[in-house]
Each structure stands twice: as structure tokens, then as C-alpha cells.
N, C-alpha and C positions, 0 to 999 in steps of 0.2 A: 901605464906601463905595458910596453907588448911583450906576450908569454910566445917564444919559439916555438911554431908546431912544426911535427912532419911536412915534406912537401907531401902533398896529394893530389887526387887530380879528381874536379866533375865534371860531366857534360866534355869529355876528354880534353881539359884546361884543367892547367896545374893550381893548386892553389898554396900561398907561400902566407910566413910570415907579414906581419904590418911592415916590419923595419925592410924585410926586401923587398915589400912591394914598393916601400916608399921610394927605393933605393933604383927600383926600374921604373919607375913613375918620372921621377927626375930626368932619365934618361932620356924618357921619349919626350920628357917635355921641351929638352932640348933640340929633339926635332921637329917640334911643331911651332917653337919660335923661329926654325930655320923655314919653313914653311910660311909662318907669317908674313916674316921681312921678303921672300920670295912674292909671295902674292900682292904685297904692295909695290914690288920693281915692277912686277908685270901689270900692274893698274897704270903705273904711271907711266912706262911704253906705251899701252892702250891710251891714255889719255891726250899722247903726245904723235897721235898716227896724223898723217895729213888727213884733211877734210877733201870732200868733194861735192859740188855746188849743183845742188838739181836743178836741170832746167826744164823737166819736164812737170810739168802742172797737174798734179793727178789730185782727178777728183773721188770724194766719197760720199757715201747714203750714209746719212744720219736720223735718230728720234728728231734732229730739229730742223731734217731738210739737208741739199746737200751740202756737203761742207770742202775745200781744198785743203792741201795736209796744212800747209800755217796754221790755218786756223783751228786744225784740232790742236796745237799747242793751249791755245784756251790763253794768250795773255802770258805765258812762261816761255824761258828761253830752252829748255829742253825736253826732246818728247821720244818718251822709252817706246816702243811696240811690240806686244806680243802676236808674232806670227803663227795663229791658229788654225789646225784643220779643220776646215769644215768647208767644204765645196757643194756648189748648187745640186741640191738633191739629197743632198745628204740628210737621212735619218736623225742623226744625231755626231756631234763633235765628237772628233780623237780623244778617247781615255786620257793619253798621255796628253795632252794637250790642255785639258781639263785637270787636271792636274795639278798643274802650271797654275791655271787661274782661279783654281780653289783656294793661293795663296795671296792674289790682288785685292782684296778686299783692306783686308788690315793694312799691306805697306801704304796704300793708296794717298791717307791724311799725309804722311810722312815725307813721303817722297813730294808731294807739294809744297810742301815746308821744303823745301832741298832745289825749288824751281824745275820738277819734274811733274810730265803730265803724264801719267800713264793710260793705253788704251790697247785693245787687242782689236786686230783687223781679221777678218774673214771675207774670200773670195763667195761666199755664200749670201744670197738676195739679203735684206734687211727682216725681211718679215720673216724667214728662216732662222738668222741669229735669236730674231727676241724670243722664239717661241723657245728655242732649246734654252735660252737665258733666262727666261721663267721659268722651265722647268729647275734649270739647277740652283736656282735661287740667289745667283750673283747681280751686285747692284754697281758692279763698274762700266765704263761707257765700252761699249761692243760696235765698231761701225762695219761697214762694207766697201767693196774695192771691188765691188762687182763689175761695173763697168768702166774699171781702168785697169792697165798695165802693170800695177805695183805689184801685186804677187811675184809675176813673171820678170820684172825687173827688180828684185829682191830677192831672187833665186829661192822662191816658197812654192813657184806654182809650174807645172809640167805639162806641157800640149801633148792629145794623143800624140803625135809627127817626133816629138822630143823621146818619146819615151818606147818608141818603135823602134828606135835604134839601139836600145838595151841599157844604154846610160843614158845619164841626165847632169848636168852640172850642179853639184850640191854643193856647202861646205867648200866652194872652194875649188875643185875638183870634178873629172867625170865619175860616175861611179854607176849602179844599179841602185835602182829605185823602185822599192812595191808601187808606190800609189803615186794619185797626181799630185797630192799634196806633201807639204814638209814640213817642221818646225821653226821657227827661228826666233830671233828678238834682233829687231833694229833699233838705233838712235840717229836721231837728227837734232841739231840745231838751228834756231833761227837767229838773225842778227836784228839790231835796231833797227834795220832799212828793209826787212820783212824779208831777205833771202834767207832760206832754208838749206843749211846742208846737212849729205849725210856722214856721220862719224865712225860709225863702228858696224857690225853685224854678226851675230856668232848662231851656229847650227851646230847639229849632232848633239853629243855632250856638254855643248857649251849653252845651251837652254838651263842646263839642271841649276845653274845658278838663281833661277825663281823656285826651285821646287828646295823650300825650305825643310823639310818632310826630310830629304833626305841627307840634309846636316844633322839633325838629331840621330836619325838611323845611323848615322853613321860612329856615334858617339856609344850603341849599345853592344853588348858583347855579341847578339847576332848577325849584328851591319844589317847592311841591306836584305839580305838573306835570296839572293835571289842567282844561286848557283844551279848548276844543271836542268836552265831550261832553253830554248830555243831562242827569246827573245826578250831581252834582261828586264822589261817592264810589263812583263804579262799579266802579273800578280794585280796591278794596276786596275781597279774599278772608278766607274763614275760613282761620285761620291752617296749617290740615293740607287746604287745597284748592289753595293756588299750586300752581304750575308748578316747577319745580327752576328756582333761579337760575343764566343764563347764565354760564359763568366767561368774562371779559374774555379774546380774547387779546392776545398782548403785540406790540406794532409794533415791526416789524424795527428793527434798529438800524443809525442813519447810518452808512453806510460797508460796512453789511454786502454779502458778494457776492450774495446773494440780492436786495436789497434793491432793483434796476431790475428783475428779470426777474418776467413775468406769469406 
């Protein structure tokens, strides 16, 4: 039985009875079924985009030597790519990019089952990825595209001459761009006669679709929480850089003798 209480409010959010929460609970869930059925018109647009037939041959540095994109399909007819920052010289990978692949581990079995091979490429030498790759402790395949074209024909990677001119082609679009590198996630498929096309391509916001992280964020009453700062994923550490997380303490309990004294 729900007992009526006053409306109230904590952490400046109301708080209402069970019977009217239900009663707006209902509501929105009526718009997250309309959100549903939206997100499945818009996969299946997506799924139904023309292809387009690479003809150029790009090769990659591999743990097993070099490999041509076919063959990083591994045997499957489709292959995801995570476009990562990490360029030659580079220290260590983009935060937000790491990110990203702090979630490949687990889909990885999955998405096999599904005839998907997933991999993340980086413009950065081989023996550069592995070493940052050991450090973060990820055990997905990482190649290089070091000495081919794909970055720059994938709209991931930016020549000083490109980026002197104050825009860069992102997303689709010209625009301004910090750095030489960018995000993205590409698909391609292969056919039975071994040509490879590419299918899709999304950047900017359209990455956060790996970053599982922030479907649940999104589900709590703080969201993402990431209002009045300069650059909406600052908050963002490499996963062996946070801080040790604060343990909560626990609030005295009503009645306790402690529980008035400063």
C-alpha cells in the first residue's frame, strides 16, 4: 500500500508519492519507447546507406607481420574499426579514446558470434601501440596504418598544410580542429570474391556509441555530470591515472548519541 506524502524536495529534486511517481514514470516511458522505435528506423536507414568499393590497397603493421585490411577481417564478413588517437611520438593515447577501448574487451567474444571482427587502428609505429597496450592492459588486436593512407582517407588524420588553413574536414564537414588526430569508428565489408567495401563511418558524438559508461551515466540521477566545464570529457582519466575512489562515509544514525554533538 503507498501512504501519500508531502511533495518535498532533496538535492533540489522533488520528491512525490509511489502512486505519482508511477504515474510519471509511465509517462516517460512512453517516450523512451518512442525513442526506441526511432533508433531502430535510424539503424535500419544506416543499414540500407549505399556501399562504396575500396580500391585502394592499404596496408598494415601487425603482431603477425603485415597484414592488407581483408585480411584483418580474420575469416568474417564484417569489420568494426576503432579510429584511435595516437600519432607517431606520441607519449601515450587520447583519454577519450581509451575510453572507448576500455570497453572492447568484453563485446569482442560477442560481436564474433555476430560475424564481426573488431580492431582499433592507430597512425602510430607498432612498437608504440604495444607498449601503451601493455601498459593499459587491453588484450584486443591494435594495428598500425603507419605507412598508409587510411587515417587521411578516413577523415582521422590531419597534415600540418591541412590544418594551417584553420579547418580540417571532420564529421563531414570543414571545421577547426586542436590536434592532428580525431576519433572515429569505421565499417567495412568483405564479399565472397574478397572485395572489401566501406559502409558506414561516424565521428564527434557519434563514437560515444562504444562508450558503454555512459549509457548507465545516463540512467543516474546525476547524468553524466559534466556541466560548466570547457570540454565535456575532461573528467575523463586513463583508466590506471584516477585518484583512488573516495569510500562514502556512512551518516550517523537517527537517534544515535553522537548524532547532535559537533
Amino acid at each position: 500500500m503507498n501512504t501519500a506524502i508531502a511533495d518535498e524536495s532533496t538535492m533540489n529534486h522533488p520528491v512525490v508519492s509511489r502512486d505519482r511517481w508511477i504515474a510519471e514514470r509511465r509517462m516517460l516511458l512512453l517516450r523512451e519507447k518512442e525513442l526506441t522505435r526511432f533508433r531502430d528506423q535510424i539503424a535500419s536507414e544506416r543499414r540500407a546507406l549505399p556501399w562504396v568499393r575500396l580500391e585502394k590497397n592499404y596496408f598494415f603493421d601487425t603482431p603477425e607481420g603485415q597484414r592488407t585490411l581483408a585480411e584483418l577481417f580474420e575469416g568474417r564478413r564484417q569489420l568494426l574499426v576503432q579510429h584511435f588517437m595516437l600519432a607517431p611520438g606520441w607519449e601515450q593515447g587520447c583519454p577519450s579514446c581509451s575510453f572507448m577501448a576500455d570497453h572492447i574487451d568484453g563485446m569482442n567474444v560477442h560481436l564474433a558470434h555476430r560475424d564481426v571482427t573488431l580492431l582499433v587502428v592507430s597512425r602510430a609505429p607498432l612498437a608504440e601501440i604495444g607498449r601503451f597496450r601493455r601498459r593499459m592492459g587491453w588484450q584486443f588486436k591494435w594495428v598500425s596504418s603507419h605507412a598508409s593512407d587510411f587515417n587521411q582517407d578516413f577523415g582521422v588524420s590531419f597534415t600540418p598544410e591541412e590544418r594551417a588553413k584553420g579547418e580540417v574536414c571532420y564529421n563531414y564537414g570543414m571545421q577547426p580542429f586542436p590536434t592532428e588526430e580525431a576519433p572515429g569508428i569505421s565499417v567495412f565489408y568483405r564479399d565472397d570474391a574478397g572485395a572489401v567495401f566501406h559502409t558506414y563511418s561516424t565521428y564527434g558524438r557519434g563514437v560515444e556509441v562504444m562508450m558503454g559508461t555512459y549509457n548507465l551515466l545516463d540512467l543516474t540521477p546525476k547524468g553524466r555530470d559534466e556541466h560548466d566545464v570547457a570540454y565535456r570529457m575532461e573528467w575523463v582519466r586513463h583508466h590506471d591515472r584516477y585518484e583512488p575512489v573516495p569510500v562514502a562515509k556512512a551518516a550517523p544514525a537517527v537517534g544515535s548519541c553522537c548524532a547532535g554533538r559537533a
